[in-house]
FIPA-415413 format. One line per 4 residues: number of its first residue (from 1); for each residue x, y, z of C-alpha. Coordinates in steps of 0.05 Angstrom, whole numbers, plus 5000, padded with zeros to 4 digits. Example, Ala and Ser with C-alpha at 12.3 -4.5 7.8 and 13.67 -1.06 7.14 Angstrom:
<recs>
1 = 5246 4910 5156  5273 4979 5143
</recs>
This chain:
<recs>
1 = 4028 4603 5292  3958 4573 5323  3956 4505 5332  3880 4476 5333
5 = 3865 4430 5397  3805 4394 5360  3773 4382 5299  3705 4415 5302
9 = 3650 4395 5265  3634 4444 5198  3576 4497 5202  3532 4522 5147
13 = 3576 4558 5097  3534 4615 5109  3563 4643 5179  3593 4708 5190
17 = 3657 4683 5222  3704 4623 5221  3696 4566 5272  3773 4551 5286
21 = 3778 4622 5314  3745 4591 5377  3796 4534 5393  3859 4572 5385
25 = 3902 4598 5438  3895 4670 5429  3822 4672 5426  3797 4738 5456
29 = 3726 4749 5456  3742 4832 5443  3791 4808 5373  3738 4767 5348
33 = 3685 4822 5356  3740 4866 5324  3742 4818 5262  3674 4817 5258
37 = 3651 4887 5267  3630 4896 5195  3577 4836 5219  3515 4870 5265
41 = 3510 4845 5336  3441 4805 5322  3468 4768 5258  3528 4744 5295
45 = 3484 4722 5356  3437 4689 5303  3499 4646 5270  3527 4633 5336
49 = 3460 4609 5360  3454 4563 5289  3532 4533 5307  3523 4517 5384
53 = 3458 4466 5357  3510 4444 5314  3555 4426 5361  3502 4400 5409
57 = 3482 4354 5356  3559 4334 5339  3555 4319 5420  3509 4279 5415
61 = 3530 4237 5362  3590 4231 5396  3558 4198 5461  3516 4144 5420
65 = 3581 4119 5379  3618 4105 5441  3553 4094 5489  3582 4014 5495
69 = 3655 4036 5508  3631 4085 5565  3582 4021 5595  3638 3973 5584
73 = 3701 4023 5623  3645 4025 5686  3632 3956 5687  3711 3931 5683
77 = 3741 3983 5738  3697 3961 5788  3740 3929 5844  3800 3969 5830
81 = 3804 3999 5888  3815 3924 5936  3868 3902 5885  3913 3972 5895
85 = 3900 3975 5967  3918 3907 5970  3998 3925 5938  3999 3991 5974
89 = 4027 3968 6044  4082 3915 6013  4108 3968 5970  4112 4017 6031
93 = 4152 3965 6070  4192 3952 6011  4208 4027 5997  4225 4039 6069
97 = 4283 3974 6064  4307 4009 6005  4321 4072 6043  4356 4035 6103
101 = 4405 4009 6048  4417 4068 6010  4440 4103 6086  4483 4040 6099
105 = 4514 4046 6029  4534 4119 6042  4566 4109 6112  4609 4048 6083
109 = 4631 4093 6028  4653 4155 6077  4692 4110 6117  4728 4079 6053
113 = 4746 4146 6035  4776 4173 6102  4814 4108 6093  4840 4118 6034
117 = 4862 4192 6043  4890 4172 6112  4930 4116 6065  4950 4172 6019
121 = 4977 4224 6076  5021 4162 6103  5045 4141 6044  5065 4209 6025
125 = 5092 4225 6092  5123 4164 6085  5161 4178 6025  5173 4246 6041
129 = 5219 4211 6103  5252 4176 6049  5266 4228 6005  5293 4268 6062
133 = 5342 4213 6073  5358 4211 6016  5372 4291 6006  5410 4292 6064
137 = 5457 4240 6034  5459 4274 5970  5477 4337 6005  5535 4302 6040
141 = 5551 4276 5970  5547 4335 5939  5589 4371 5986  5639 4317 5985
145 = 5647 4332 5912  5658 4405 5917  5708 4399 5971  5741 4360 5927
149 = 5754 4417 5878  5821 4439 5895  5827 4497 5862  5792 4547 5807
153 = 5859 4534 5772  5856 4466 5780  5779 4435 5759  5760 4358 5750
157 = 5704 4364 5694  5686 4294 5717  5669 4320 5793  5635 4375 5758
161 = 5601 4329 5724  5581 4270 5775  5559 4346 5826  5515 4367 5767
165 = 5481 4298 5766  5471 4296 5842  5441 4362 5853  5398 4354 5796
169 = 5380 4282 5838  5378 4334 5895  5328 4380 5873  5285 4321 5848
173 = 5281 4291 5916  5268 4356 5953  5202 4361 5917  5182 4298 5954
177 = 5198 4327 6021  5138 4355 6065  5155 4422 6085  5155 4408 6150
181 = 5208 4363 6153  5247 4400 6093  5244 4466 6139  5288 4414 6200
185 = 5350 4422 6151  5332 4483 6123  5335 4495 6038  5386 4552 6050
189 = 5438 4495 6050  5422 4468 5979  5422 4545 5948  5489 4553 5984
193 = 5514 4489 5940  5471 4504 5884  5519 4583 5883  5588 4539 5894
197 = 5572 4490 5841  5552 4550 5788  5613 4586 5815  5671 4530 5808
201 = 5628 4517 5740  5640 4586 5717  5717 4583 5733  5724 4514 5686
205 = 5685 4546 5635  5717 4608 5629  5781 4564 5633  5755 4523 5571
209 = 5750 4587 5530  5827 4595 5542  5844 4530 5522  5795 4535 5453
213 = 5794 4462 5466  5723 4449 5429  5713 4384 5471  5722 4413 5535
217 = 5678 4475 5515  5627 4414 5497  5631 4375 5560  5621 4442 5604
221 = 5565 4467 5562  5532 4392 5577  5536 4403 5647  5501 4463 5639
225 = 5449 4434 5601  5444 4378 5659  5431 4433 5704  5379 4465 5656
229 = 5431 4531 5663  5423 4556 5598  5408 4636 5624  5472 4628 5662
233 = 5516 4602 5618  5501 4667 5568  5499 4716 5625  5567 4690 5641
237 = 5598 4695 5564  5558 4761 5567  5591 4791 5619  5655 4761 5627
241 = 5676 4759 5556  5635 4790 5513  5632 4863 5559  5704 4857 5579
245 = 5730 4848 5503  5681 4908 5470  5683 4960 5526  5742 4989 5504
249 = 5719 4981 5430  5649 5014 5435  5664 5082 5462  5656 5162 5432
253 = 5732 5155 5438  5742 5110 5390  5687 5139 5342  5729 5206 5339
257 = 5794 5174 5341  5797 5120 5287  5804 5148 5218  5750 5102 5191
261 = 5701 5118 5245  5639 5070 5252  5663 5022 5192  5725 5008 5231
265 = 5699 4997 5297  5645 4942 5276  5704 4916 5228  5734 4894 5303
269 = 5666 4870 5331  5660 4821 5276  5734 4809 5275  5716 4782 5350
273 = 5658 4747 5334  5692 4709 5282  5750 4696 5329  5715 4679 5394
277 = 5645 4672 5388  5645 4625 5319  5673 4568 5357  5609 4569 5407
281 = 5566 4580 5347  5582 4515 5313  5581 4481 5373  5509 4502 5389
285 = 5487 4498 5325  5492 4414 5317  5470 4359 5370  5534 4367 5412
289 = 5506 4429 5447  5426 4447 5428  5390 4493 5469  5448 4555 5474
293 = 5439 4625 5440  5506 4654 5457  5500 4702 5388  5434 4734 5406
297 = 5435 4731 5478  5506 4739 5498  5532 4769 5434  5478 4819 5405
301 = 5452 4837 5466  5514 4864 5499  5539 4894 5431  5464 4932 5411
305 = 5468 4960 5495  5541 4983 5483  5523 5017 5420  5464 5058 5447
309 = 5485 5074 5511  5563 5085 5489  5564 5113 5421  5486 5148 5418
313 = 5517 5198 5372  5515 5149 5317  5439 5158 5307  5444 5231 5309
317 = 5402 5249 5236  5423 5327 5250  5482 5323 5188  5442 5271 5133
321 = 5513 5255 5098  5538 5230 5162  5484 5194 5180  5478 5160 5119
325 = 5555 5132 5121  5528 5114 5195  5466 5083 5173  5508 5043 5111
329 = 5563 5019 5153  5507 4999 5205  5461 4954 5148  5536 4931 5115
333 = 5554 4906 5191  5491 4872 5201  5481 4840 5138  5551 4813 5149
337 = 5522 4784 5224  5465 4747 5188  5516 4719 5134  5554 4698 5202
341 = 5492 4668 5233  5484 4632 5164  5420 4587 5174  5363 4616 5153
345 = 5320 4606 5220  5370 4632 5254  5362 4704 5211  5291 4705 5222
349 = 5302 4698 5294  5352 4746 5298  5312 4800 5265  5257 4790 5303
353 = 5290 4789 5366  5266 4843 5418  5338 4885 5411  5338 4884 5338
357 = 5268 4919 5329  5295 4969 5388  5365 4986 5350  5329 4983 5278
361 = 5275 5041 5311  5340 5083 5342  5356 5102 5266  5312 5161 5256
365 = 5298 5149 5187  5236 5190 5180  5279 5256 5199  5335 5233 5155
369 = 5288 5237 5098  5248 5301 5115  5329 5330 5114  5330 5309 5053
373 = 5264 5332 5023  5271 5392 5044  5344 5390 5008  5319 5367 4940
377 = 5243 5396 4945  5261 5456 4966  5312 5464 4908  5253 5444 4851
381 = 5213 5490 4889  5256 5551 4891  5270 5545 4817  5197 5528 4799
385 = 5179 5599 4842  5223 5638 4800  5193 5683 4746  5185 5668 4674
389 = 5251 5705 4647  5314 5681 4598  5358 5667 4658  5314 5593 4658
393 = 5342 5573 4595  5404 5547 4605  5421 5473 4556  5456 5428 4596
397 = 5448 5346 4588  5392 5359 4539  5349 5393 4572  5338 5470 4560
401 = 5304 5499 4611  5335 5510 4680  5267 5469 4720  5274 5405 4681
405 = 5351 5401 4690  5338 5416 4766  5279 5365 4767  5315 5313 4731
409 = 5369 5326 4779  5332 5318 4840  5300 5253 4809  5379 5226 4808
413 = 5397 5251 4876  5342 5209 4910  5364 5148 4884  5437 5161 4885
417 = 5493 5137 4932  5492 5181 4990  5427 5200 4993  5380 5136 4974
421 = 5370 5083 5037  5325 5029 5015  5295 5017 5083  5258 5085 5067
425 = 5244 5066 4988  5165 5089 4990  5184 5155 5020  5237 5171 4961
429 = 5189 5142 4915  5133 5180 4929  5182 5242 4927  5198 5219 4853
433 = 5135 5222 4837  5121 5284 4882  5180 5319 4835  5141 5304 4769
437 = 5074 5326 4793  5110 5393 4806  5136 5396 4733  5070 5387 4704
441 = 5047 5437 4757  5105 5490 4737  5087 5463 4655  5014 5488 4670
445 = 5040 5558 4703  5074 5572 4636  5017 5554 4589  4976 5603 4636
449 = 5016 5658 4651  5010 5726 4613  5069 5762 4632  5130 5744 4601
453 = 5207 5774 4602  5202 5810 4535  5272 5793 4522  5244 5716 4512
457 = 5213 5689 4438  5144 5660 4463  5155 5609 4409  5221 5591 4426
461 = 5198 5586 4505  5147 5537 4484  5184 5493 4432  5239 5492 4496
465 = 5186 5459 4546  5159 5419 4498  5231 5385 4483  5239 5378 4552
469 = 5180 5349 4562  5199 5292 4513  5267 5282 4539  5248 5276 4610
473 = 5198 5230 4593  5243 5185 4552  5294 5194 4612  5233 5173 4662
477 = 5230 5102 4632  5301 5085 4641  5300 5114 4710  5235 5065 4721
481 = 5280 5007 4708  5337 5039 4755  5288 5051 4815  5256 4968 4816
485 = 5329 4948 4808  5348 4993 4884  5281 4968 4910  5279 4923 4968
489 = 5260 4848 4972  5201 4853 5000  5181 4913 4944  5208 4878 4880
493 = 5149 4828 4882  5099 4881 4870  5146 4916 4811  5102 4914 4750
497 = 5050 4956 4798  5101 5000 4814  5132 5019 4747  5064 5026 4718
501 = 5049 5087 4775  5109 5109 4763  5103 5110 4688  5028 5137 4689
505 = 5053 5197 4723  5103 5212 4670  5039 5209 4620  5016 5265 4668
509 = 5077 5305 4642  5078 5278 4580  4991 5295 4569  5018 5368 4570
513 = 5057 5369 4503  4987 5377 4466  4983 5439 4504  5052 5466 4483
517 = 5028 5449 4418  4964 5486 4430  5003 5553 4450  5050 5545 4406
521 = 4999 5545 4348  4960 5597 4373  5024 5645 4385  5039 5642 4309
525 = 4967 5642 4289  4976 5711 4326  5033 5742 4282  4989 5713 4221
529 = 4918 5725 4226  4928 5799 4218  4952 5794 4153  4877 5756 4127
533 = 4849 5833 4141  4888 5846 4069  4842 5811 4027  4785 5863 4045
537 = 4835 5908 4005  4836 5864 3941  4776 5903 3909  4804 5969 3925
541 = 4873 5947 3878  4812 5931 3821  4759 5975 3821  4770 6035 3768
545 = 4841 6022 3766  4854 5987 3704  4903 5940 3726  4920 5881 3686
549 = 4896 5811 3697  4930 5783 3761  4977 5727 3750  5015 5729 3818
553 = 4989 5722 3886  4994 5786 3934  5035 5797 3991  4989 5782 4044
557 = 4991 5718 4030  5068 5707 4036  5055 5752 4098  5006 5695 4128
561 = 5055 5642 4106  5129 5665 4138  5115 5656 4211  5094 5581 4194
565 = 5163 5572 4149  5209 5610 4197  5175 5560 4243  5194 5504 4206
569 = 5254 5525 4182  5282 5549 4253  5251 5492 4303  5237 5429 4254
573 = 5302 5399 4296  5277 5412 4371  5205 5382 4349  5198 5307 4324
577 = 5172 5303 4251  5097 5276 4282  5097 5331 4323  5116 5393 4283
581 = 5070 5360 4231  5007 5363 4280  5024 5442 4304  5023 5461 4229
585 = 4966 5422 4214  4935 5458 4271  4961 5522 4250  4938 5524 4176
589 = 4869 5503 4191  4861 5558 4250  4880 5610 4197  4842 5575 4136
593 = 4783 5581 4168  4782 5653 4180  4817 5659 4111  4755 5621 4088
597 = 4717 5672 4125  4744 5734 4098  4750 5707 4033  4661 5690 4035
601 = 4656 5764 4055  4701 5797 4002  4659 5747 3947  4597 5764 3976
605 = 4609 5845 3976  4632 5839 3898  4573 5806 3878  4524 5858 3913
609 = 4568 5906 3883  4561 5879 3816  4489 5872 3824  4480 5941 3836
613 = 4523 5973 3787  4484 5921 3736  4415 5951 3764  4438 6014 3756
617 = 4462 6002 3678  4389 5980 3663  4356 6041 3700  4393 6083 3643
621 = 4377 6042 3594  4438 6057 3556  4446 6036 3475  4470 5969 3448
625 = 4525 6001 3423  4544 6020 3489  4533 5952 3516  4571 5920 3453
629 = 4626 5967 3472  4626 5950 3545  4631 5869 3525  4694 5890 3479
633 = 4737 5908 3542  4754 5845 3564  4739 5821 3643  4705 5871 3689
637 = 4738 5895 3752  4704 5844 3796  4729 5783 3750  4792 5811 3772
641 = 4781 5810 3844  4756 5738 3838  4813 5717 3793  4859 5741 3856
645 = 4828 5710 3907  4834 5648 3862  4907 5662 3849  4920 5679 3922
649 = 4887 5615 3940  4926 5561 3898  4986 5593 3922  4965 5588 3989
653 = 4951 5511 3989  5009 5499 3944  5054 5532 3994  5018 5486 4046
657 = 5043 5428 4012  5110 5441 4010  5106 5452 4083  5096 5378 4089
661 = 5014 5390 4099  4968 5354 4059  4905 5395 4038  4864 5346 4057
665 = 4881 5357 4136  4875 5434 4130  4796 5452 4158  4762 5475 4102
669 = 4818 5487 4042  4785 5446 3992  4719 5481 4005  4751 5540 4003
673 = 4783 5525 3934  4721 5512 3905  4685 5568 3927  4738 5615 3883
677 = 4737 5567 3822  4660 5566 3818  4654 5645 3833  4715 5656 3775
681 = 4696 5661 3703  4752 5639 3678  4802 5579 3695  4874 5588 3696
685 = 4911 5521 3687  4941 5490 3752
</recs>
């Protein structure tokens, strides 16, 4: 943005260019001849020649307006310049006494400050002389007081107690010392006590554990706390009790000797936590003795070491059934640790503590359950692989074919005991889903495939995977319900998500009974639709032979109709009602309409026929005797063929009835009923 430094006076609205261009910031004589090139050079000079009188005359009227100010301003600043040479030399002097002050100012200041910091070192140094009197006396107090101990068997809590307040006194009053002085008596002396007092405090509190004495555990644990020796107090139960009791516990020895392996062995680490380590616990966990962790840092530490170091064949995932008892009795034994822990903080912490997360990530979980896919994947896989012959059907639990008893099978075995861990639920879930998807994959193979054990009814193959289809899917929705009811905590919040995936892929399976049904209509449209050729043959049985008027329906048509009633009759009770319904439905309108199409030809060749014997009659022009004759012998040979097809055809949708079709669903059977009545002369009563 230009911002305009004047307000000019306005030109003649005539002129070529614009008058604020000349006030702005930017103005460049070569952009302003750039704007303007459309303008010629002598027009421009002529309107900047008309707006310079302008401004001249602006000018001017400028001057006259303030003419008296610019007299008056002359007139009053005459003798200025006496009255400020007149203040300039007092306000020199004055501004030279400032200066002095200032520098005096600044002096007194730096000497009040060595002052004060010479004040500060004294009084430090001062107090550090105190303090170091006072140390020294403390020391001699303190070793008075462990002297006085007379022996580890034999410990006065109340010395403990009174040498715990004085070195923590001690240590207080050596930060006060300077170093110079502290380094006369040397700090090696107060360590030395600071290692006695920890050691005669070690003997009583070992000696407290003895005694189970819950007030005397309390009272040591206090002078511990006094001494802000939290660390050593665990270290101590650590190694002293803790190691001592489970070393000869947590050892491959023991694994291979006791008859209950694993189980047994952390039946006796809890049976010693209970025993020992509960009494701490409950101390620790009210007022009487805050700030201790002897579970998680004493307890769990010692026992998670002991169990990876000592026993590391436990997470061995090489045999998967011995793993998982491992793995079970591992969860069972820490699940029972939490219950022991009991408040709920006190889980949390424990499961996130550092050895936890390091002992959960030593079970190889991830291998356990590649073991395991390969176990039940690979069996799907290797029956799913095998060729399409009669050895696959074998009924067992409802099923019929041998991949849907082995898929429904492996479905079990991942969520059975033995196999199923629910730290590792996703991973057997997906395989769940994994074992469907390879159904509908083996489903599609069948539909597809071309050869066939000849030994096997295509029909009876087809009606098979459809009723397996609809068993496993019924089976799938219970087993929805069985899978949220294993799934973890943390899963079972997001359980209506996980039964719908698990229920859409079933649909997957389920989508591909309509293709069953497809093949399995189209495999007895096969044994049918030859026998629609036959009606081509109708006028042969008619023409020149004299035969009386039909009254029954051929062959063919019973022909056309017994694959669809041995279908019915043989398989009504492996397909639901709906279902076998639909595939003859199907069925009868695939045939019908090339029924209907045969049936159009045949029509359509008698009445060219007829037409050209009836040509014929009239290019003889034969007698009306003749022709009276002719009428006397009742229906002609093609009224016969059309009284068939109409026979055939009644039969035909009446047999479709009793089926269980309705005439209405069959593609084209009421057109194809009409098209015989209106091409038959003569009615026959239904």
């Amino acid at each position: 943005m230009h911002n305009d430094l004047f307000n000019l006076p306005a030109g003649p609205p005539e002129l070529c260019f614009d008058k604020n261009e000349f006030v702005k910031t930017t103005f460049s004589v070569d952009e302003f001849l750039h704007k303007n090139r459309n303008t010629g050079l002598e027009a421009l000079r002529d309107d900047l020649g008309i707006y310079l009188k302008v401004l001249r005359s602006a000018m001017i009227e400028l001057i006259n307006q303030d003419y008296a100010d610019f007299v008056n301003l002359s007139s009053n600043l005459n003798g200025l310049n006496q009255s400020i040479d007149g203040i300039q030399i007092p306000l020199g002097q004055l501004k030279e006494e400032i200066i002095v002050v200032k520098m005096t100012l600044a002096d007194t200041m730096n000497e009040l400050q060595n002052a004060l910091t010479e004040k500060k070192i004294l009084r430090n140094y001062l107090k550090s002389v105190q303090s170091v009197g006072k140390v020294r006396n403390l020391i001699g107090n303190l070793e008075n007081l462990l002297e006085n101990q007379i022996s580890l068997t034999n410990l006065n809590p109340t010395l403990l107690e009174r040498a715990a307040f004085c070195y923590v006194q001690l240590v207080y009053d050596l930060q006060f010392c300077d170093k110079l002085i502290e380094s006369k008596f040397g700090s090696s002396k107060v360590e030395q006590l600071h290692r006695k007092l920890l050691n005669w405090l070690e003997a009583h509190f070992l000696q407290c554990l003895n005694t189970t004495n819950p007030d005397q555990i309390e009272r040591c644990l206090h002078i511990y706390a006094t001494l802000s020796e939290y660390e050593a107090v665990e270290a101590i139960y650590r190694q002293k009790v803790v190691s001592k009791h489970l070393q000869s516990i947590i050892t491959e020895k023991s694994l291979q000797n006791s008859p209950r392996g694993l189980s047994r062995i952390y039946e006796q680490i809890l049976a010693f936590a209970r025993s020992d380590l509960e009494q701490l616990m409950s101390l620790t966990r009210t007022n009487r003795a805050k700030g201790f962790d002897f579970f998680l840092n004493s307890f769990w530490c010692e026992t998670e070491q002991r169990l990876e170091t000592h026993m590391s064949s436990i997470f061995a995932p090489g045999n998967p059934d011995l793993f998982y008892r491992k793995y079970n009795d591992t969860v069972d034994f820490l699940d029972r640790l939490e219950k022991l822990v009991g408040d709920s903080n006190e889980v949390t912490k424990f499961r996130m503590h550092g050895q936890y997360k390091q002992f959960q990530l030593r079970w190889n979980l991830p291998v356990y359950f590649q073991i395991r896919f390969q176990e039940i994947g690979g069996k799907l896989e290797s029956v799913c692989s095998n060729s399409v012959t009669k050895s696959l059907v074998k009924p067992q639990n409802g099923f019929r074919l041998f991949p849907f008893i082995t898929g429904f099978q492996c479905i079990q075995s991942c969520w059975s005991e033995g196999i199923y861990i629910k730290q590792i639920f996703i991973r057997f879930y997906k395989l769940t889903l994994q074992i469907i998807s390879r159904l509908s994959v083996w489903v599609d193979e069948c539909i597809e495939i071309k050869d066939i054990d000849p030994e096997m009814n295509r029909i009876e193959f087809y009606v098979s995977i459809h009723s397996d289809i609809d068993r496993m899917t019924n089976l799938l929705v219970e087993q929805a319900k069985t899978i949220i009811q294993l799934a973890p905590a943390e899963v079972t919040e997001h359980a209506t998500t996980l039964q719908q995936n698990f229920l859409d892929s079933s649909k997957l399976l389920n989508e591909r009974r309509d293709k069953i049904a497809n093949r399995i209509v189209q495999e007895i449209a096969g044994r049918s639709v030859s026998n629609i050729k036959q009606v081509n043959d109708i006028p042969r049985l008619y023409r020149k032979t004299n035969r009386d008027i039909p009254s029954k329906p051929c062959g063919y048509v019973d022909q056309m109709l017994d694959p669809s009633r041995q279908f019915k009759q043989q398989y009504s009770g492996d397909v639901d009602d709906e279902t076998c319904r639909q595939i003859c439905r199907n069925l009868f309108s695939t045939l019908n309409v090339q029924y209907y199409s045969s049936v159009v030809d045949v029509l359509t060749s008698v009445q060219k026929t007829e037409e050209s014997l009836r040509r014929l009659k009239n290019l003889r022009e034969k007698s009306t005797l003749n022709t009276s004759a002719n009428d006397r012998q009742g229906l002609s040979d093609d009224d016969k063929i059309r009284l068939q097809l109409q026979v055939d055809i009644i039969y035909w949708a009446t047999e479709i009835e009793k089926i269980g079709v309705a005439i209405s669903d069959v593609d084209k059977l009421d057109e194809l009923k009409a098209l015989v009545e209106e091409s038959t002369k003569i009615r026959i009563a239904k």
